[in-house]
Structure formats: C-alpha cells, structure tokens
C-alpha positions as CSV (number, residue, x, y, z in Angstrom):
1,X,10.6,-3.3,-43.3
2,X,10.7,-6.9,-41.5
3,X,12.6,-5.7,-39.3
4,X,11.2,-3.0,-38.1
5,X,7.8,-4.5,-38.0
6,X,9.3,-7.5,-35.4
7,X,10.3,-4.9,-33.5
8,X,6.7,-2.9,-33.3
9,X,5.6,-6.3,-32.9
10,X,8.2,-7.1,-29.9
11,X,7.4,-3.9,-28.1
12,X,3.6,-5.0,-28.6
13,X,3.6,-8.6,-26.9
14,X,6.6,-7.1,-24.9
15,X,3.8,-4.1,-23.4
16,X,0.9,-6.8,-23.2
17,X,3.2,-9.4,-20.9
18,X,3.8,-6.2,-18.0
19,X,0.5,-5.6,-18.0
20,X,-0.8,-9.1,-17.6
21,X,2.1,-9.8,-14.8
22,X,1.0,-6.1,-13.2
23,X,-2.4,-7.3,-12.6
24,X,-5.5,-5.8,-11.9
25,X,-7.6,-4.8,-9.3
26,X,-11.0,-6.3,-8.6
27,X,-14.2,-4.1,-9.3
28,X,-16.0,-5.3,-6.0
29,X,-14.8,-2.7,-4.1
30,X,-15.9,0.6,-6.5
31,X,-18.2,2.8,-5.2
32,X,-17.9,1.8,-1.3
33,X,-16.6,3.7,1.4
34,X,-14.4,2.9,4.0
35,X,-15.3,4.8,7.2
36,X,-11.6,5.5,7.7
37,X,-9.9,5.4,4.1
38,X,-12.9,7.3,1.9
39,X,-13.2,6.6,-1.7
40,X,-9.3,6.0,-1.7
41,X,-9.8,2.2,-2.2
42,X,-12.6,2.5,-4.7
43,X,-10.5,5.3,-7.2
44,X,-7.7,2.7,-7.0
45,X,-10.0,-0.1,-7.5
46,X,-12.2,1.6,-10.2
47,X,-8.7,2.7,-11.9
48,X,-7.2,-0.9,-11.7
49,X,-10.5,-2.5,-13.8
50,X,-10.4,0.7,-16.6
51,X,-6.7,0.2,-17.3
52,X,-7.2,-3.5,-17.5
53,X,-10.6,-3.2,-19.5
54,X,-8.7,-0.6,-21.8
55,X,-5.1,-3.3,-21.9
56,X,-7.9,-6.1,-23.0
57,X,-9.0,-4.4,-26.3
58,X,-5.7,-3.1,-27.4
59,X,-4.6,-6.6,-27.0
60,X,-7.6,-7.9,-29.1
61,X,-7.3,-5.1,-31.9
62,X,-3.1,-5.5,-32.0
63,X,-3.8,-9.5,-32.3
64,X,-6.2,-9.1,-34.9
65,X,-3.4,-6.4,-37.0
66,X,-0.5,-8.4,-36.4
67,X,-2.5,-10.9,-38.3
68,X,-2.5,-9.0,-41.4
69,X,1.5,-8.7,-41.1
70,X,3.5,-6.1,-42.4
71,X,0.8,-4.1,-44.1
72,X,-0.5,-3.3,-40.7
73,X,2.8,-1.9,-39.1
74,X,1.9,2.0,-39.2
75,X,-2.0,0.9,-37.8
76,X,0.0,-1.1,-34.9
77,X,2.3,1.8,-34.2
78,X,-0.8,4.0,-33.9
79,X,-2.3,1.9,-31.7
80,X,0.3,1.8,-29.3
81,X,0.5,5.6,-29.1
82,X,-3.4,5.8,-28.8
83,X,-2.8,3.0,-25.6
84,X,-0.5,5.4,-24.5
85,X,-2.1,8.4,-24.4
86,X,-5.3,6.9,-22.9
87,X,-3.0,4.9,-20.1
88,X,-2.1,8.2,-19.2
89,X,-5.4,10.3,-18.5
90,X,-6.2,7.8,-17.0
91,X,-3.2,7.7,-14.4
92,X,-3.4,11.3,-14.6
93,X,-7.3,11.5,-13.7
94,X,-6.8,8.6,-10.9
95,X,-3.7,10.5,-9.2
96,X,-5.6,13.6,-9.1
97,X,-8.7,12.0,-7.4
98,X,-6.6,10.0,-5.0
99,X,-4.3,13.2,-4.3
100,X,-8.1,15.1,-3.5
101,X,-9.2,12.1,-1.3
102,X,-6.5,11.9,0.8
103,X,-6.4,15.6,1.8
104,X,-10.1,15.0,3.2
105,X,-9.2,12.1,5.4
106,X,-5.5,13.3,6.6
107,X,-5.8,14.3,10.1
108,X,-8.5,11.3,10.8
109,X,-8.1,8.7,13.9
110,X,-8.4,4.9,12.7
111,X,-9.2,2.5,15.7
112,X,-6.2,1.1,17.7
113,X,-6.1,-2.0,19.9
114,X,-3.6,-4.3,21.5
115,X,-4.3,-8.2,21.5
116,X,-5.1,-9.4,25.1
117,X,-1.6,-11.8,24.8
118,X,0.4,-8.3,24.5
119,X,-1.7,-6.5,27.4
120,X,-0.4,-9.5,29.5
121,X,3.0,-9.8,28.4
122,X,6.0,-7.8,29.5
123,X,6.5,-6.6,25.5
124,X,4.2,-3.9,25.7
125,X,6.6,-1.2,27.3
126,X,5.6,1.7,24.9
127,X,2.6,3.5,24.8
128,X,0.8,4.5,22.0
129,X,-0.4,7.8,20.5
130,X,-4.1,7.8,18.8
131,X,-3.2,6.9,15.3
132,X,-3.7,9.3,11.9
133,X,-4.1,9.2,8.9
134,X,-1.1,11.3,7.4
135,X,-0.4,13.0,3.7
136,X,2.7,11.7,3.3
137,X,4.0,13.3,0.3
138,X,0.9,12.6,-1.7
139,X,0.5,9.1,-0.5
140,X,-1.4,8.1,2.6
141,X,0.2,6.9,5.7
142,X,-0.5,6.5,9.4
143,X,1.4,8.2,12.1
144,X,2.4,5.9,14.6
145,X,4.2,7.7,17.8
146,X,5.5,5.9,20.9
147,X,6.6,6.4,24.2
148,X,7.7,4.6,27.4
149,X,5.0,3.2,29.3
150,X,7.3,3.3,32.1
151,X,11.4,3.8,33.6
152,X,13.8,0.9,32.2
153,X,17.3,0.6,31.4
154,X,18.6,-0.7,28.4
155,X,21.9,-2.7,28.1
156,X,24.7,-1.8,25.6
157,X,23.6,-2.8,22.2
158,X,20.4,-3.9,22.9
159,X,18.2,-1.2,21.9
160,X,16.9,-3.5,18.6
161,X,15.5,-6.1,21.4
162,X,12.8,-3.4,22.0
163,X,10.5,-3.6,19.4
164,X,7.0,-2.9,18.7
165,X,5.1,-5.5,16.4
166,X,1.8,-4.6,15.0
167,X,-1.0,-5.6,11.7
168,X,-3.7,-4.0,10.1
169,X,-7.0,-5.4,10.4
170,X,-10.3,-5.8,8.6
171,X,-13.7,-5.3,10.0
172,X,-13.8,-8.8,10.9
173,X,-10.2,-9.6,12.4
174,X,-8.2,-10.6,8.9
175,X,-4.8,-9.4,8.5
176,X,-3.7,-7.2,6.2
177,X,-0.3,-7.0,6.7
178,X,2.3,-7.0,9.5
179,X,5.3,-4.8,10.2
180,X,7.6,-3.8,13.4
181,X,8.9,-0.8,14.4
182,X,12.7,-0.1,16.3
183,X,11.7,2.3,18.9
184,X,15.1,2.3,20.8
185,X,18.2,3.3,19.5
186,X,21.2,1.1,19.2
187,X,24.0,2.6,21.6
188,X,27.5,1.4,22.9
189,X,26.6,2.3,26.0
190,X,24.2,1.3,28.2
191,X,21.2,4.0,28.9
192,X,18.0,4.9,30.8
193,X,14.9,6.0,29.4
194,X,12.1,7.7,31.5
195,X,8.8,7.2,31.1
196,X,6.5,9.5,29.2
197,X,9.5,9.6,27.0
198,X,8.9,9.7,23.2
199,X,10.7,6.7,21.2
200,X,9.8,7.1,17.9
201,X,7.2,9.1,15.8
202,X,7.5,7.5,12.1
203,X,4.8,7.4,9.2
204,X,3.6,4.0,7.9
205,X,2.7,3.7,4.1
206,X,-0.7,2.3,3.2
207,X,-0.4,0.6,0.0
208,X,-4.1,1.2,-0.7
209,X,-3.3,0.8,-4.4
210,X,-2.0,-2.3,-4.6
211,X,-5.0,-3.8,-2.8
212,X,-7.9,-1.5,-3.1
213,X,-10.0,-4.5,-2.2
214,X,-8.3,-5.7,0.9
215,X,-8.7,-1.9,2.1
216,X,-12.1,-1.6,1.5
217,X,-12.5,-3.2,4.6
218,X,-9.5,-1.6,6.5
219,X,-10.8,-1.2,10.7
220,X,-7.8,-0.4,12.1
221,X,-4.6,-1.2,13.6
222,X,-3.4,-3.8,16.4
223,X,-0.3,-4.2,18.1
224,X,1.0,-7.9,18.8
225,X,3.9,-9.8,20.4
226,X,6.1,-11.7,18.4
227,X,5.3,-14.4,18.6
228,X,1.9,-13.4,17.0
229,X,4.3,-11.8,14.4
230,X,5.6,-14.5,13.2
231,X,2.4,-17.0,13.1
232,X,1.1,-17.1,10.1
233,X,-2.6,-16.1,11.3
C-alpha cells in the first residue's frame, strides 16, 4: 500500500511541476479584439488563466490529502482523474472556439511594410504579395508570396544569399518575433530569374497561443535587412 501510494503521490507533484514549468497566460488580454487576429488571442488567453486557476486548486486540495497519508490514496487518485477530465473540456471547448475564430478571419489582409533601410538597400529584390491570414490545418498562419522585383542572375550555389528577413510588429513598433525566408533555390548551376517571377509562396505559423498577450496587439508584418535581423531591437 506504501508503495503504491508514493507512486499516486509521484505522478501528483510529478503533474503539478509540468504545469508550473508550462506556464500560464496572462488575463489582460481576455475579452479584446485584435483588428486583425479576432478573439483568437483572448480564447487562448482566457483558456491559459482557467487551466492555471483550475492546476492551483487541485494543487491546494492534493497538498492538503497527501497530508493525511495513506488513508487518502483513493481521494488523491480521484482527484487526479477529476483534473483530468476537467483539463480536457476545457482543451476541448478552447480548440473548438479557436478552430471557429480562425475560419472568420482566414482570408483577411494584415498591414505590410518595409523599413526605410531595406527600401534603400539593394536586399529588397522580391516583391511582396498582400499578406493573409491562412487556416493552416486548423492553426492560423499568414501567407507570405514573393516574386522578383526585377531580372538578375544568380551564381552557382548561391541561391541561399537571397533571403528575405522580416518581424511581426505591435501597434506601436515592438517586435514580436523575427524569421527569414529562402526564396531562391540552391542550384549547381548558375541561373536567371525574370522579374514578375514567383519565388516562394510558404505559410508562416502564428503562435498566438503561446503569447495571447503579445498578440493582442499584433499590427502587422515588416520586412528588414539583416542587419536589422540580427540587432537585438
């Protein structure tokens, strides 16, 4: 019977350490809408503080049974499966409101810009299509397509030195994240591309839900050079 009740007891702490490490998402941004993104960020943000209100008291009423010791294995072990079951309508209920909001914004343009250093630089030799909001197997994404700006040859194996860099941005500038795309293909020979040619059409994940906040306030995207890539602004 010791035994087995360490082990309930293991799988308990064992179950309270993920969650604290998995974190939760703040409330501020539940009930706002983002112009671009919907309610997405607020059902992830509102699911984020219920599982983590929910993880708080099944930590408080395990503590207070692993207390009692042995006696209380069977009322731990039903607790656990009572976590369980609520963890999962809730999942279940935040999936299918997510899977609802996204199908109303797919198909929406989000603003694009370029940062005056690009404009002036020689990097920018793509164009960009307006950028949408995509259903990308039942998470949201953003179609990015590109295509020459103009005619240019590029040298045997050095397709990879053509790259587009670009962030997304809050209403006031802040980045959300970076990322770069490979628009040219890496050949053994050298080739020519034309312009109005397409380059690459590729969807881009938003990880709304693992910072519904951040996104509360997503504007948009911005290409860069690299060298505004790699700064850490």
């Amino acid at each position: 019977m010791k035994n087995s009740f360490n082990l309930i007891v293991s799988v308990f702490i064992g179950g309270m350490i993920l969650v604290s490490c998995g974190g939760g998402g703040g409330s501020k941004s539940e009930g706002k809408k983002n112009p671009y993104l919907g309610s997405l960020p607020s059902i992830y943000a509102k699911y984020n503080a219920e599982k983590e209100s929910l993880e708080k008291k099944i930590e408080e009423k395990g503590l207070k049974l692993m207390s009692g010791g042995e006696k209380n294995s069977d009322k731990i072990m039903k607790l656990m499966q009572e976590d369980e079951a609520t963890s999962k309508v809730l999942k279940e209920k935040m999936n299918a409101d997510a899977s609802a909001e996204i199908a109303k914004i797919a198909g929406k343009e989000i603003p694009l810009s370029y940062t005056k250093s690009l404009s002036d630089s020689e990097e920018l030799f793509y164009n960009v299509a307006p950028v949408k909001l995509v259903d990308n197997k039942g998470t949201l994404a953003i179609e990015i397509a590109l295509s020459a700006k103009s005619d240019f040859d590029v040298p045997r194996m050095k397709g990879y030195d053509y790259s587009a860099y670009f962030r997304l941005i809050t209403s006031d500038g802040s980045t959300i994240t970076k990322s770069v795309l490979l628009p040219v293909k890496l050949e053994y020979k050298a080739f020519s591309i034309a312009a109005g040619e397409q380059l690459s059409l590729s969807n881009f994940p938003l990880y709304v839900s693992n910072q519904p906040e951040v996104y509360a306030d997503f504007a948009g995207i911005e290409f860069i050079t690299k060298e505004e890539y790699d700064s850490n602004h």
